[in-house]
FITI-326883 format. One record per residue (C-alpha): residue in one letter; x, y, z; residue number from 1. Coordinates in steps of 0.05 Angstrom, whole numbers, always signed. Layout:
BASE;A;X;Y;Z;NUM
...
END
This chain:
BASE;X;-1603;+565;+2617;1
BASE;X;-1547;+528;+2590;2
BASE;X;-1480;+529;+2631;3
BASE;X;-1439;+502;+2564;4
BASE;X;-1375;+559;+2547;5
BASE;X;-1375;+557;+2464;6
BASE;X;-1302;+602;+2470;7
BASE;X;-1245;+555;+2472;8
BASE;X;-1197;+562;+2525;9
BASE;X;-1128;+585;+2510;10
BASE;X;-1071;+550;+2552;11
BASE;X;-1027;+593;+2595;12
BASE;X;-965;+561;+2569;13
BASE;X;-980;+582;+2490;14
BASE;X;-983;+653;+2509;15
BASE;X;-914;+651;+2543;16
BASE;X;-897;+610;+2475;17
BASE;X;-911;+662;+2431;18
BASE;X;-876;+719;+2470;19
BASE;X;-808;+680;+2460;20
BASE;X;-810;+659;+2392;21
BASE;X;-827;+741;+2388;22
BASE;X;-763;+755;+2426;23
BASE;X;-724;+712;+2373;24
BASE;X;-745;+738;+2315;25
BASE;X;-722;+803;+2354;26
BASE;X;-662;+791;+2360;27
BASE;X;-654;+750;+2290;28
BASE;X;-676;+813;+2258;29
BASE;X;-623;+844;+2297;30
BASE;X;-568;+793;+2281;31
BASE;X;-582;+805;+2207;32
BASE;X;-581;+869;+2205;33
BASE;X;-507;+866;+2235;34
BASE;X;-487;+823;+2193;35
BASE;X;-512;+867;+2134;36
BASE;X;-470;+919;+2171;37
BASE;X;-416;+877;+2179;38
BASE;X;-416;+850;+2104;39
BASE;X;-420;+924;+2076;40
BASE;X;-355;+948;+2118;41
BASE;X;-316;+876;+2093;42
BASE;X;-337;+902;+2026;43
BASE;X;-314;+973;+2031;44
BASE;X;-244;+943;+2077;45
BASE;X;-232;+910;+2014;46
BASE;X;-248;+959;+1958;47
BASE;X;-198;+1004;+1998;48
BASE;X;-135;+944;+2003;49
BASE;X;-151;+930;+1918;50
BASE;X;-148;+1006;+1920;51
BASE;X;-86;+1010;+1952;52
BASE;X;-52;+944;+1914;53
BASE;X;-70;+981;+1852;54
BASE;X;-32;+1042;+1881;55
BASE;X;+22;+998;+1898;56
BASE;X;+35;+957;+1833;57
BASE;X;+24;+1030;+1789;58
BASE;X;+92;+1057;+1839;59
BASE;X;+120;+994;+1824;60
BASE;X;+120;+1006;+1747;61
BASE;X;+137;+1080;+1758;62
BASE;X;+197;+1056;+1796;63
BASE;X;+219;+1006;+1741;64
BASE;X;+215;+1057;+1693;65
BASE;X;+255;+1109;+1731;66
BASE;X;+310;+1061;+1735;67
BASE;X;+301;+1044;+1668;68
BASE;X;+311;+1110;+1650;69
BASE;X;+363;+1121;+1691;70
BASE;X;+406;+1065;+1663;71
BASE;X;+391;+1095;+1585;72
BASE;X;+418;+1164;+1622;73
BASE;X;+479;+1121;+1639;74
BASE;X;+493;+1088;+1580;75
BASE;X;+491;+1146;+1545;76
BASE;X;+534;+1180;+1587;77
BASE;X;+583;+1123;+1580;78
BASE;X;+575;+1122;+1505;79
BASE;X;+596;+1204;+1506;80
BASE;X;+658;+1191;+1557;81
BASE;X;+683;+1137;+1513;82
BASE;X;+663;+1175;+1449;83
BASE;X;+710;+1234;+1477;84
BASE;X;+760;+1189;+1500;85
BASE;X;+767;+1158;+1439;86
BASE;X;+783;+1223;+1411;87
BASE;X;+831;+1240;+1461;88
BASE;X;+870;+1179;+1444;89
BASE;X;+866;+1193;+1369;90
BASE;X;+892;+1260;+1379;91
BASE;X;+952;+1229;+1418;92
BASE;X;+958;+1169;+1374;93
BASE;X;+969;+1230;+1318;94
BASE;X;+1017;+1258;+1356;95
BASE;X;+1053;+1200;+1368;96
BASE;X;+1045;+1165;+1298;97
BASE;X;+1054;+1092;+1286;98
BASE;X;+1010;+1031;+1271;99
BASE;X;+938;+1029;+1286;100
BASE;X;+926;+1004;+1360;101
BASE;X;+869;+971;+1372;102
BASE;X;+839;+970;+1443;103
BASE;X;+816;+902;+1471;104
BASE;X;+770;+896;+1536;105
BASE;X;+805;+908;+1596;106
BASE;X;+750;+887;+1644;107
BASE;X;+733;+935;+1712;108
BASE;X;+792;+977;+1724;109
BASE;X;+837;+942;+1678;110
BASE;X;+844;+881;+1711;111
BASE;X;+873;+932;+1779;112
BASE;X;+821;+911;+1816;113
BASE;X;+819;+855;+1870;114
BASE;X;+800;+787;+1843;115
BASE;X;+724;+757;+1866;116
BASE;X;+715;+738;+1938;117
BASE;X;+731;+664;+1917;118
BASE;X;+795;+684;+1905;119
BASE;X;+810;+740;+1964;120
BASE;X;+829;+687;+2007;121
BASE;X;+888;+656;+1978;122
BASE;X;+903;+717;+1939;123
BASE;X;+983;+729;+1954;124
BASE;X;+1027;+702;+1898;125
BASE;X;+1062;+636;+1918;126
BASE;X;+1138;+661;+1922;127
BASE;X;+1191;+617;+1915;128
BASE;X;+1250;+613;+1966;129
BASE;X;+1300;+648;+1924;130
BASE;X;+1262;+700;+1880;131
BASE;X;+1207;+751;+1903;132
BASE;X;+1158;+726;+1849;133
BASE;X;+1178;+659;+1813;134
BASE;X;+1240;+645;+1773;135
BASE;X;+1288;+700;+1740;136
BASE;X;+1278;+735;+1672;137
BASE;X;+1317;+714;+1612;138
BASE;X;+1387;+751;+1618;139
BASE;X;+1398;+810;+1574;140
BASE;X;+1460;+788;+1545;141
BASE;X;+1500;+728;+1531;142
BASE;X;+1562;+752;+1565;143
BASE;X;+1540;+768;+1638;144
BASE;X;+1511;+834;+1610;145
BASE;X;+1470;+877;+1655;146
BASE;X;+1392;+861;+1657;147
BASE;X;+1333;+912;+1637;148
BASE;X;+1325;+956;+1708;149
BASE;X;+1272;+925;+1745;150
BASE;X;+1227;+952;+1799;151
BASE;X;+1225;+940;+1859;152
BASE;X;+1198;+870;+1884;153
BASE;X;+1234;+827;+1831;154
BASE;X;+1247;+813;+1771;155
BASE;X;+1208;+816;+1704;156
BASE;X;+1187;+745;+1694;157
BASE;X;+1133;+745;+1749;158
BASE;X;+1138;+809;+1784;159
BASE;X;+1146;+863;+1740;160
BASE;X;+1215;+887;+1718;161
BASE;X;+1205;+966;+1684;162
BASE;X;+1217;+972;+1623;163
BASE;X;+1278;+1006;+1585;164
BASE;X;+1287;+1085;+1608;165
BASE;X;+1277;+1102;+1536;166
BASE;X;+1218;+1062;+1522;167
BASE;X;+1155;+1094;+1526;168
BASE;X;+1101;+1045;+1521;169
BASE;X;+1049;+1075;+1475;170
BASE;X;+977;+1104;+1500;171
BASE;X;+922;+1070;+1494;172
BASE;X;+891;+1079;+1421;173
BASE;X;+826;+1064;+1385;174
BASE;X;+810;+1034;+1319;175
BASE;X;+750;+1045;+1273;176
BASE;X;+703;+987;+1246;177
BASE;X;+729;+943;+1193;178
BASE;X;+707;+952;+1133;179
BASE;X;+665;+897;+1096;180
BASE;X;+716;+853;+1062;181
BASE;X;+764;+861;+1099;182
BASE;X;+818;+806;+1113;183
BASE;X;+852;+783;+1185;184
BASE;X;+896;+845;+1186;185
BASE;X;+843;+895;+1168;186
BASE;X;+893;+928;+1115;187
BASE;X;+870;+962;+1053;188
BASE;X;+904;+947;+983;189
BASE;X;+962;+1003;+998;190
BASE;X;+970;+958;+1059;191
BASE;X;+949;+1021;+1105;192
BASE;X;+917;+988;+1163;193
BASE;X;+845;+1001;+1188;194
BASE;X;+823;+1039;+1248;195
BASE;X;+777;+1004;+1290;196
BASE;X;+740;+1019;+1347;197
BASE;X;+749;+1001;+1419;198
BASE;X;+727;+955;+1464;199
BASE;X;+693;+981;+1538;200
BASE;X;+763;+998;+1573;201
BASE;X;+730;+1009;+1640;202
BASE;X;+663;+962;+1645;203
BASE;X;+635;+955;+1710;204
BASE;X;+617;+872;+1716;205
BASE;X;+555;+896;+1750;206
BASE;X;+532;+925;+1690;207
BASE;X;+555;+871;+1640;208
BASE;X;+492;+832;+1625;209
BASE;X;+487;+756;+1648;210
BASE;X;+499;+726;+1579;211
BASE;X;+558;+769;+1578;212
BASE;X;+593;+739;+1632;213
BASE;X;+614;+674;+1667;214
BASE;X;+636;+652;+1738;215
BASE;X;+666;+598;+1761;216
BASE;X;+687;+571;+1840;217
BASE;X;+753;+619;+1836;218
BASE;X;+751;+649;+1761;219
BASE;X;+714;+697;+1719;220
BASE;X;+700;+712;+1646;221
BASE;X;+679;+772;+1622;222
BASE;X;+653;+779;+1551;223
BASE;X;+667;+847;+1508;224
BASE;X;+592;+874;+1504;225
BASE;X;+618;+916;+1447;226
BASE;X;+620;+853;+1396;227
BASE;X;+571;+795;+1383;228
BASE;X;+583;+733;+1427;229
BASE;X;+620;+682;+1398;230
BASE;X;+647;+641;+1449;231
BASE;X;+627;+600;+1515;232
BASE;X;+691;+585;+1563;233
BASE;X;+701;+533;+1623;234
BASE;X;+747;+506;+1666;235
BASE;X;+768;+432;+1652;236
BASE;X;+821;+410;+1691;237
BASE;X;+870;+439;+1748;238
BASE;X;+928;+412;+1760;239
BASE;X;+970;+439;+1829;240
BASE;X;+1049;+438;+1828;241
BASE;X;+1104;+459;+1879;242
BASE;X;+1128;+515;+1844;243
BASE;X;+1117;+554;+1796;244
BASE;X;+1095;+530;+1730;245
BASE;X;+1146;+566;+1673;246
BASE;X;+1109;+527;+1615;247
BASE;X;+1059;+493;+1577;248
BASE;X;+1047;+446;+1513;249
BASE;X;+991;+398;+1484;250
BASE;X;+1014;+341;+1438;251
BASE;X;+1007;+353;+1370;252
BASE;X;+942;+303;+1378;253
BASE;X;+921;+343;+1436;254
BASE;X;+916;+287;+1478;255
BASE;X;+966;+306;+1530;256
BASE;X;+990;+371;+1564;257
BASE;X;+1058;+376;+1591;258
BASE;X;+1078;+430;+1649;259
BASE;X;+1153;+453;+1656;260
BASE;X;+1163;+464;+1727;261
BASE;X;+1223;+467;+1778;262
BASE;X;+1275;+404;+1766;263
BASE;X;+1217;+368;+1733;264
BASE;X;+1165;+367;+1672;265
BASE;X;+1092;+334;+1688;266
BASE;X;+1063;+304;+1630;267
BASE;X;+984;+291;+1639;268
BASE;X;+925;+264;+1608;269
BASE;X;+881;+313;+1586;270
BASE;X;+813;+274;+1582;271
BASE;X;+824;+229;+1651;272
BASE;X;+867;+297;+1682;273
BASE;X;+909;+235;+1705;274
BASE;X;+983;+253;+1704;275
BASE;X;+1021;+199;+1658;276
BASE;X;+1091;+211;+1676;277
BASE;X;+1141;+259;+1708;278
BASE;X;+1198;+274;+1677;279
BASE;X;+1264;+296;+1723;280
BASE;X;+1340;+285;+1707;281
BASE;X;+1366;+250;+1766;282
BASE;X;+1439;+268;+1748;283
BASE;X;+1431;+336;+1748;284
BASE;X;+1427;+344;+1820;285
BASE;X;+1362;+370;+1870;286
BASE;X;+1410;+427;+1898;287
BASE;X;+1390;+490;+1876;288
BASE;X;+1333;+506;+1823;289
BASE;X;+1329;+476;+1751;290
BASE;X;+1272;+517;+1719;291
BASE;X;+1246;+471;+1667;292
BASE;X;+1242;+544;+1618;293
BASE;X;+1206;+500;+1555;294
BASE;X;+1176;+438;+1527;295
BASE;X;+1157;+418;+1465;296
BASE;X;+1122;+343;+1440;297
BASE;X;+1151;+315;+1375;298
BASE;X;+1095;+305;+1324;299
BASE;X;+1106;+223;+1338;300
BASE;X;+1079;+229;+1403;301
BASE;X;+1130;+189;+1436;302
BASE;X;+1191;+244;+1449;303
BASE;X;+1187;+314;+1493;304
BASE;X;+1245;+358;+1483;305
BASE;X;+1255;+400;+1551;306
BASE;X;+1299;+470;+1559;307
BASE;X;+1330;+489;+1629;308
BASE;X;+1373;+530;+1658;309
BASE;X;+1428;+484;+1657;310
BASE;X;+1441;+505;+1583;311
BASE;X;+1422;+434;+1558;312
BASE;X;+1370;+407;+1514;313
BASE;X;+1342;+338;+1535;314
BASE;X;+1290;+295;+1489;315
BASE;X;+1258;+246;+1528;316
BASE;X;+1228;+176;+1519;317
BASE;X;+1159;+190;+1543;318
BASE;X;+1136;+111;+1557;319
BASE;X;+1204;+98;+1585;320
BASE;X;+1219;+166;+1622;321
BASE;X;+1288;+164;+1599;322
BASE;X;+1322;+216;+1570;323
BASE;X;+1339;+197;+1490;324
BASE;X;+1383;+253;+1473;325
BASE;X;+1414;+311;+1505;326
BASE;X;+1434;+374;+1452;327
BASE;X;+1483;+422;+1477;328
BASE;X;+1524;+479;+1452;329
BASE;X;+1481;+542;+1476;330
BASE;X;+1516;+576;+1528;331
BASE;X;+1465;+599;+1570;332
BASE;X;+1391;+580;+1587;333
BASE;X;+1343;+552;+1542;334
BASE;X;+1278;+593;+1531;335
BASE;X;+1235;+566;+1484;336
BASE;X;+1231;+495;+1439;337
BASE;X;+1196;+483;+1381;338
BASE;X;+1192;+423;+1337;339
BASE;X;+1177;+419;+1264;340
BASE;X;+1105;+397;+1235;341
BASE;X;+1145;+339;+1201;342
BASE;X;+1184;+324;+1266;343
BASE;X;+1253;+326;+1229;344
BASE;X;+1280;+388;+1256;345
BASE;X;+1280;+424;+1331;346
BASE;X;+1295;+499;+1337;347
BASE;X;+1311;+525;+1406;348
BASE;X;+1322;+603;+1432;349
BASE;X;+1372;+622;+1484;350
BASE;X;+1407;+679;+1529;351
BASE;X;+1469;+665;+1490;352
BASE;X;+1437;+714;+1437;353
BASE;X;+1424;+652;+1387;354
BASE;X;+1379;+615;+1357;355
BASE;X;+1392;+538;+1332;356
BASE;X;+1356;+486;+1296;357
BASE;X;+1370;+421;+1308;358
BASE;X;+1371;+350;+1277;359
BASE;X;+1351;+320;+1338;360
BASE;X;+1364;+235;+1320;361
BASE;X;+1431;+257;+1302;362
BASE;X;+1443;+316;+1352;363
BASE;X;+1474;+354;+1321;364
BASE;X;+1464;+436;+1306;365
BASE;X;+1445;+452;+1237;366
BASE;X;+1447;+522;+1236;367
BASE;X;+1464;+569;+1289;368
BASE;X;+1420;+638;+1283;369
BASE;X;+1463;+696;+1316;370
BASE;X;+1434;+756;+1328;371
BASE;X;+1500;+805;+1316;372
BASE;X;+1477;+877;+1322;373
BASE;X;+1535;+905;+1365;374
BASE;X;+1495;+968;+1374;375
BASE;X;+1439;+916;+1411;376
BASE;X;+1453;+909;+1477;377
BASE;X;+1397;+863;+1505;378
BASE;X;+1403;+813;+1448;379
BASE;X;+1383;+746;+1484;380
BASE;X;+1317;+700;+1444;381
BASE;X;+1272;+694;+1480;382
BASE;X;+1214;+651;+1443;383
BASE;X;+1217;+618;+1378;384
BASE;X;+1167;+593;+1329;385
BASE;X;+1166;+553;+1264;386
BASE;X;+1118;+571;+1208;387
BASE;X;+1061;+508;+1188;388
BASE;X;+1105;+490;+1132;389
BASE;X;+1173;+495;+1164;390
BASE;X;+1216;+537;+1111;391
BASE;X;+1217;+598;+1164;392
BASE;X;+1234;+606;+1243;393
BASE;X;+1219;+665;+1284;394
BASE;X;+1245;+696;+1343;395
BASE;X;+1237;+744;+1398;396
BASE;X;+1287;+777;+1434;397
BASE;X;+1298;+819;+1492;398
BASE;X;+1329;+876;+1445;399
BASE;X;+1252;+887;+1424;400
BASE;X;+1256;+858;+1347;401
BASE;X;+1233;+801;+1319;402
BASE;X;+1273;+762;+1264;403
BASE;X;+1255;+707;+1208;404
BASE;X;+1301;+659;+1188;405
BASE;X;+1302;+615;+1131;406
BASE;X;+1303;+550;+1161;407
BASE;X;+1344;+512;+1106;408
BASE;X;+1395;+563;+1088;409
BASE;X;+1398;+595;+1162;410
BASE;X;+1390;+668;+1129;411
BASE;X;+1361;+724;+1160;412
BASE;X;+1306;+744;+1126;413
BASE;X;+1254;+795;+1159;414
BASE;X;+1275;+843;+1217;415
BASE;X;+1214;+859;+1252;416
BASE;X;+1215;+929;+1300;417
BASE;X;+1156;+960;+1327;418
BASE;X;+1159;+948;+1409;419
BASE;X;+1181;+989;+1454;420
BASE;X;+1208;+941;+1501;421
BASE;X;+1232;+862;+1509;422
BASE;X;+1197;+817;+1469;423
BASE;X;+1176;+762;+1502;424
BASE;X;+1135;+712;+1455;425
BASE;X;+1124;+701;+1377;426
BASE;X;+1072;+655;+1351;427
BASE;X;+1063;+636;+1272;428
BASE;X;+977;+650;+1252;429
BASE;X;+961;+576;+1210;430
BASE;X;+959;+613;+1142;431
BASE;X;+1041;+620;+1155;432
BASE;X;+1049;+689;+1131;433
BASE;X;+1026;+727;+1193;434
BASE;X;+1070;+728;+1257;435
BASE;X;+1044;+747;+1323;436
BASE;X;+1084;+775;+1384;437
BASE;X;+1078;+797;+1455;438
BASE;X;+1125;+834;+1496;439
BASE;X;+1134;+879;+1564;440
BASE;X;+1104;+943;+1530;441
BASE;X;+1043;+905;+1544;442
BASE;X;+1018;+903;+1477;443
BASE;X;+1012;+844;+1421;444
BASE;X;+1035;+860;+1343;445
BASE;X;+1003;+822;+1287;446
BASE;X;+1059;+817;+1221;447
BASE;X;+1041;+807;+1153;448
BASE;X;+1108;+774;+1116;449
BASE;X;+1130;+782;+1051;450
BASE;X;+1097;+740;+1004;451
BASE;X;+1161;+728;+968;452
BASE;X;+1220;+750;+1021;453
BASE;X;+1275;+742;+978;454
BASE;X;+1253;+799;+938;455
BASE;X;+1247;+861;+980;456
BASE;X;+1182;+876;+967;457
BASE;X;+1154;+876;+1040;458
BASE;X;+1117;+941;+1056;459
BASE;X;+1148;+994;+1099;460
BASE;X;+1100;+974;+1150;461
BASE;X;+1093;+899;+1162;462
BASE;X;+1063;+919;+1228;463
BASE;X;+993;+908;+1210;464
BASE;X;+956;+915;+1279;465
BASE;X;+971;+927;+1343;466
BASE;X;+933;+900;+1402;467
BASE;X;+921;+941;+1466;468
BASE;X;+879;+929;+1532;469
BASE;X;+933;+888;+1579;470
BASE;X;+949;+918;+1651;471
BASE;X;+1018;+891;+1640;472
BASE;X;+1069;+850;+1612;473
BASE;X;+1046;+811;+1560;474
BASE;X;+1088;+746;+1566;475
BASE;X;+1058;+691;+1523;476
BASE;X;+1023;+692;+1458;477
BASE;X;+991;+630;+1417;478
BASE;X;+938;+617;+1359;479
BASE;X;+881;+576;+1349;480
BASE;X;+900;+521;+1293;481
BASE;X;+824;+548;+1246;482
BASE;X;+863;+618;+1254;483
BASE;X;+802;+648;+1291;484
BASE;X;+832;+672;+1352;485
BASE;X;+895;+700;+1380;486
BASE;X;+911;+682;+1457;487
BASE;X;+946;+718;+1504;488
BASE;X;+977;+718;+1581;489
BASE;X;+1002;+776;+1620;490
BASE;X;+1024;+789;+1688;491
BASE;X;+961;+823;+1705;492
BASE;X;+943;+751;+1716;493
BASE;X;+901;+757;+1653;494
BASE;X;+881;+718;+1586;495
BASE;X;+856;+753;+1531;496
BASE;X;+823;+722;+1468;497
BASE;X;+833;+764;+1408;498
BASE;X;+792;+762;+1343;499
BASE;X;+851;+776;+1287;500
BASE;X;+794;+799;+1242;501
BASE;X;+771;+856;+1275;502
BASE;X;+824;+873;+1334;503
BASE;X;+776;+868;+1390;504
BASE;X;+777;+826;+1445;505
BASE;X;+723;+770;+1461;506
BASE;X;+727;+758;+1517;507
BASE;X;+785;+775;+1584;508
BASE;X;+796;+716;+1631;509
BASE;X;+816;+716;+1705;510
BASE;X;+842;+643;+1733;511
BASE;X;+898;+649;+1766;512
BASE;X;+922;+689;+1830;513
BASE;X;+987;+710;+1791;514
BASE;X;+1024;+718;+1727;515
BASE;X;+1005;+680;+1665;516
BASE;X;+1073;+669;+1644;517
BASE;X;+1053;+618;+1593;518
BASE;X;+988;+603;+1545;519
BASE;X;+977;+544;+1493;520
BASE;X;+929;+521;+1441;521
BASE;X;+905;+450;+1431;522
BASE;X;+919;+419;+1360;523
BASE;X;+876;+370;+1365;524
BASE;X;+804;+368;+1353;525
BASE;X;+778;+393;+1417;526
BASE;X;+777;+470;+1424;527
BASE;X;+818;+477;+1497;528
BASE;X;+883;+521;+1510;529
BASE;X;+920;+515;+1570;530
BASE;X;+955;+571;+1620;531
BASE;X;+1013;+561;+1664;532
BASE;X;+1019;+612;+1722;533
BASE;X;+1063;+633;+1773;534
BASE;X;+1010;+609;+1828;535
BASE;X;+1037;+536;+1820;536
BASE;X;+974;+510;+1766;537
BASE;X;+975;+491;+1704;538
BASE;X;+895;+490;+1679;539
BASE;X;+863;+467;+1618;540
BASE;X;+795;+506;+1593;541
BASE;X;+750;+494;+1536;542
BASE;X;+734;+549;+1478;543
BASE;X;+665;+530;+1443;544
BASE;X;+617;+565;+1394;545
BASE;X;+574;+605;+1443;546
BASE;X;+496;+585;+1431;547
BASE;X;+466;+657;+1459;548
END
């Protein structure tokens, strides 16, 4: 009997072998089928957060279009107030009669409200010692007449000054559209002027859209959304005094811009903002105030004539800073200066209730312009102007008319009426044969002149237009030399550009923390104008073609 085992003999140690790898695959099964559990609730977490993204981005778009909607509701509400105001003011405007008025862009509030928060800072006017707001108003009278009453915080020139008990300054009105064809005054062939429509009186800047507005460090621009774009403004140069600035001029090249100021003129550069010269008479004494009241550059380049309050006219030397000439004869202070194209004559305005042109080399007065109404009793000029070719002179007066003059003969010629109070500046348009003022009844008139005024054949209503949307006092007015544009400062502290084609305003600019007592347009090839202000600046801005 064999004793040989043919069964093979199993180790102890595979049998304990096989019971763990058993045990892993266990729990490996396990494992997986966690993480299939695991998987399928990552997969259903984020099925629910697309679900809920989706949900989020469709309120989204439901809340976009509600305030869509909502600002359609607005705008049409707007459109209907302004619809029914607009016929509110044509039913006064009926009532009252008169020219057509047509309303520019007053901005939020009509300028009333406060200035940005650049500005709120340093937001007081800068008084001087001796006057609540800046130097006096012109007088009313030559002869130590009483002035126009002036309310309370002083007087008109800066801080307000009411206007005549009987004037009534007229309500805001609205204009139709011009019709196609129409020229710069919007007049028909009978010469009965157009009705046009008005601008947004009371435009939230909120809600003026970003190409329709520009901001600066301490200025604003705000561009009428009722007309097309045309424009782009921007502040060039600033240029700080120690009192109030009364005036401002470029030279006939546009090259330089001088600033009338108290007991001196500042004459600067205006592509290096680098001031060239200061002009002062050191004979006529620092005691006291010498409001430098206007400037003018002769065509040459080389002479300034200044106007004061010492009743003197002075032409200066500009490279030497010495005065060349001094004109007198006016017998009280000297408002406004204006030289010829040709630089042969100089026509100045005065309290003294006269106009006179001047031939400067020789100084001597040419022809003295009285204004002799004895029924007039605020008769002092104000501004004057002479037309591109230099046969006619305009003035403004305080006894609300503006006169023409022929300027060889000295003969009156056109007797402008139309405000209701003082009027404080007169500019010629380039073609010559439209006149633009401004005056306290816080409006601007645009004239059309006989073609032939020798003959009587003017219209019975040269008042063509008539430009509302100033807070206040409009105290300087000026044109662009292609004709495009009429510019305008008020005491609201405002500048208004005004297309003479259609009435409406482009565009309303804030820049200064007071009065804009004076404006000016550069002749020279770059498109700037300057404003001189009652906060002590003279500044320089540019006026381009607008590429929205």
């Amino acid at each position: 009997m064999s004793v040989y085992n043919h069964r093979p003999m199993v180790p102890p140690t595979q049998n304990r072998l096989i019971e763990l790898l058993d045990a892993v695959r266990a729990e490996f099964d396990q494992l997986t089928q966690e993480a299939i559990m695991c998987k399928s609730q990552r997969d259903e977490f984020e099925h629910k957060m697309n679900s809920q993204i989706q949900e989020m981005n469709l309120f989204q778009q439901n809340l976009m279009e509600m305030e869509r909607m909502q600002q359609i509701i607005k705008k049409q509400y707007e459109e209907e107030i302004a619809r029914l105001r607009q016929q509110l003011e044509q039913v006064q405007h009926s009532q009252h009669g008169g020219p057509p008025v047509a309303s520019g862009y007053s901005g939020p509030s009509g300028y009333a409200q406060p200035p940005p928060p650049a500005m709120m800072e340093s937001n007081q006017p800068v008084h001087h010692p001796s006057y609540p707001s800046g130097p006096p108003p012109p007088p009313s009278g030559a002869h130590g007449g009483p002035p126009p009453p002036m309310a309370s915080g002083g007087p008109p020139y800066l801080n307000g000054g009411a206007p005549h008990p009987t004037s009534t300054p007229p309500p805001p009105q609205t204009n139709p559209s011009k019709p196609p064809g129409a020229g710069p005054l919007g007049g028909g062939a009978s010469g009965t002027p157009n009705m046009m429509s008005s601008g947004y009186a009371d435009m939230d800047p909120e809600a003026v859209p970003p190409n329709m507005k520009v901001e600066g460090q301490d200025w604003f621009a705000l561009f009428n959304p009722k007309v097309p774009r045309r424009l782009k403004v921007e502040l060039v140069h600033t240029f700080d005094h120690g009192s109030v600035v009364c005036c401002v001029k470029f030279s006939n090249d546009g090259r330089y811009l001088a600033a009338g100021c108290n007991q001196a003129t500042y004459i600067y550069d205006t592509y290096s903002a680098t001031r060239i010269a200061v002009l002062q008479d050191e004979n006529a004494g620092r005691e006291g105030d010498l409001y430098i009241r206007s400037v003018s550059f002769n065509p040459d380049g080389k002479h300034l004539a200044t106007g004061a309050e010492d009743k003197q006219i002075r032409i200066w030397d500009i490279q030497k800073k010495r005065i060349r000439r001094v004109l007198q004869g006016h017998d009280q202070d000297i408002y406004s200066l204006e030289f010829s194209r040709d630089g042969s004559f100089l026509v100045s305005g005065s309290g003294d209730r006269t106009a006179r042109i001047w031939d400067w080399n020789e100084s001597r007065c040419i022809h003295v312009l009285p204004i002799q109404e004895l029924d007039q009793k605020d008769p002092g000029v104000t501004s004057v102007a002479i037309s591109p070719d230099s046969r006619l002179v305009a003035a403004g007066s305080l006894d609300k008319v503006v006169r023409v003059w022929d300027a060889q003969t000295g003969q009156v010629l056109e007797r402008l009426e139309g405000h209701k109070d003082s009027v404080y500046s007169v500019a010629f348009m380039p073609d010559g044969k439209t006149l633009v003022s401004g005056s306290l009844d816080k409006t601007l008139r645009m004239w059309q002149l006989a073609t032939n005024m020798y003959s009587n054949e003017r219209g019975k209503n040269p008042c063509k237009q008539v430009f509302t949307g100033h807070k206040d006092f409009v105290l300087s007015v000026a044109t662009t030399p292609d004709g495009n544009w009429i510019v305008s400062g008020s005491k609201d502290r405002g500048v208004q550009f005004w297309d003479p084609y259609t009435g409406q305003t482009q565009f309303m600019l804030q820049g200064h923390k007071n009065s804009v007592i004076s404006v000016a347009t550069s002749p020279g090839r770059r498109p700037l104008f300057a404003t001189g202000s009652g906060d002590n600046r003279a500044r320089i801005w540019s006026y381009e073609p607008a590429n929205v």
